[in-house]
Each structure stands twice: as C-alpha cells, then as structure tokens.
N, C-alpha and C positions, 0 to 999 in steps of 0.2 A: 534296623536289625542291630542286636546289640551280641558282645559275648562277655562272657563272665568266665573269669577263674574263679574256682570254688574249691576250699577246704571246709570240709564236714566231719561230723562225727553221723556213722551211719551204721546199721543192725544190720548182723551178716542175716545173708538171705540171698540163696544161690541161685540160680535158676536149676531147675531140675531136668536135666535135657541129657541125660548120658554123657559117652566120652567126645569131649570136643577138639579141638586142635590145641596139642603143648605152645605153639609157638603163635603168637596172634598177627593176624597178617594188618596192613595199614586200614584203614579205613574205607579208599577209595577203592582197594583189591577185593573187599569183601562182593561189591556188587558185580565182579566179572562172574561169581558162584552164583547158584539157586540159594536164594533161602534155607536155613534150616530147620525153622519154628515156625508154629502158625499156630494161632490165636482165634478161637471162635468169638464172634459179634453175638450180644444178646441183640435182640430188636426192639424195640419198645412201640416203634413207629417208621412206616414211608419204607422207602426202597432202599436196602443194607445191604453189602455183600456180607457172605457169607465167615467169611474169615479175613485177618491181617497175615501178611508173613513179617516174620522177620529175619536179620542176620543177627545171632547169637554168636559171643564166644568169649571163653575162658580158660585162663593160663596161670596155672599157680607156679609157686614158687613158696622155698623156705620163705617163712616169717607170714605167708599171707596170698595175695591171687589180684589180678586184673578181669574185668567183666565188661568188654561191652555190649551194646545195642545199637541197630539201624536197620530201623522200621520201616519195612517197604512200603510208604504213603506213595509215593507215585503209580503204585497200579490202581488205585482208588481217588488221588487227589491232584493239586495243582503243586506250587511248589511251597515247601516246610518257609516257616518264620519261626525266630525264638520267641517268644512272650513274655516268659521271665525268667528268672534265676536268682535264687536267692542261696542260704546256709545249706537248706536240707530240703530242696529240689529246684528242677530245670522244666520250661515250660515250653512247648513247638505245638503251632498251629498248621492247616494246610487247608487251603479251601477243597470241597469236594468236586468230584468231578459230574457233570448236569443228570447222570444217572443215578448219584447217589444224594444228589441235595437235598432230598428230602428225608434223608434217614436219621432217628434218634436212636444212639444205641449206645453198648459201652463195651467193653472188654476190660474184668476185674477177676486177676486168678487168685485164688489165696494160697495155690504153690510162690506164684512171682507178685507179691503186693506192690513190688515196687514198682513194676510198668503197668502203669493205667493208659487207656486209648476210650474217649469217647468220641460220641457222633452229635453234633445242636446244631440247630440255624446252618445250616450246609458248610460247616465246618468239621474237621476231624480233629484231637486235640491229643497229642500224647505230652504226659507226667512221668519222669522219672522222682519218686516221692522216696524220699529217705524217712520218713518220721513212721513210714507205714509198714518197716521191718524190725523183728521184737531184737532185742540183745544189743543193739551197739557198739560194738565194736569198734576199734580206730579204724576210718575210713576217710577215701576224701573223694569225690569229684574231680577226675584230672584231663578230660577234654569232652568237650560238647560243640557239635558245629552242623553245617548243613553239608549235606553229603549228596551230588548229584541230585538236586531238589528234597532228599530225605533228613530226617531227624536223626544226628547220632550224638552218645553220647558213654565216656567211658569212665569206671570208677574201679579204685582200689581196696581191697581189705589187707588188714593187716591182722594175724592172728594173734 
C-alpha cells in the first residue's frame, strides 16, 4: 500500500448535490452518518448491485472550496487498496464481495466526471481523475487514504 501527496493543477467541477455542510467533518466522522449520494451502476454483465453510496461534502471559503469523497465499497466489497497515484488522479481497488464477483459495470456521470467507479474480474475500481474536468483551475489533492476499509480522498480549488 502506498500514499502519495499530490499537488495538481485540476478543472473546477462540483459536485452537484444541493446544500452540504459549511463546516467538513474528519474523515473517520463522516461514516457514523448515512450516506448522502448514490450513484447508479450501468451493467454490462453478471450480478451488480444496484447503486454505490457515497459520503460527499463541500466547504467553501473566500478564495476557493474543499471537496471530499468516501465511497461506501464496503457494503459491496472487501477492503480499499490504493493502486496509484500520480499529478492528476488517485487510484483504490476493492475486491468484490462473492455476490457480486461476477459483475462488469461502471458508474460515469457527466455531472461528476471526476468520480469514476468500475466493476472487472471481481474487482471494484474507483478514479478520482482530474484530467476529466473542463477549465482548470488552481487545484491540488490534499489527502487520500483508506477509511474504515473504504476509498477517501480530498481536494482543493482555488478560485
């Protein structure tokens, strides 16, 4: 398992999820909450569930905003590995759980390009992709880690 610090340059691109919380709680506090995003699975193949949840949340501030993500894979998978990390994205694995090992699918919004989730070889794969949001902005990647076996991972804009 590896971690990386990453500074990026990354294209603003919000999530579009109504009013969230001013104030962003730690990482580890987010999973005492339900979810408050969820994400439909296309299928392509084998047995998928239905949807991902996630915890979303954002907190602006003059000059710019805080965004993160943590991807509820443990009601679907085993536990998150990172896979890579590079300038302009972060890469977490999870094996599936024996009811969904056979599922090929993907979940790709083109409100949120930048959280990709696919499903191959009885693995689940989420991409936090910076190259896949238009305008660029100063931005950076300021923490990525594993959260209670899940993917999280949080980034900055600056306006």
């Amino acid at each position: 398992m590896k971690s990386l610090s990453l500074c990026v340059l990354l294209s603003a691109g919000v999530l579009s999820l109504g009013a969230l919380p001013s104030q962003a709680m730690a990482p580890a506090e987010l999973v005492e909450t339900p979810p408050n995003h969820s994400v439909a699975i296309h299928r392509s193949e084998g047995n998928c569930p239905a949807q991902v949840d996630l915890w979303v949340q954002s907190r602006y501030y003059e000059g710019g905003g805080e965004f993160s993500a943590l991807v509820d894979t443990a009601a679907i998978a085993g536990r998150a590995v990172f896979l890579e990390a590079k300038q302009d994205f972060v890469e977490f694995a999870a094996p599936l759980k024996p009811q969904y090992a056979s599922c090929y699918g993907y979940v790709v919004s083109s409100d949120e390009p930048q959280y990709n989730l696919w499903f191959y070889k009885g693995y689940v794969y989420f991409r936090f992709d910076l190259q896949s949001l238009p305008g660029r902005p100063l931005s950076e990647i300021t923490s990525q880690a594993i959260i209670e076996d899940r993917p999280f991972m949080r980034w900055a804009i600056a306006d």
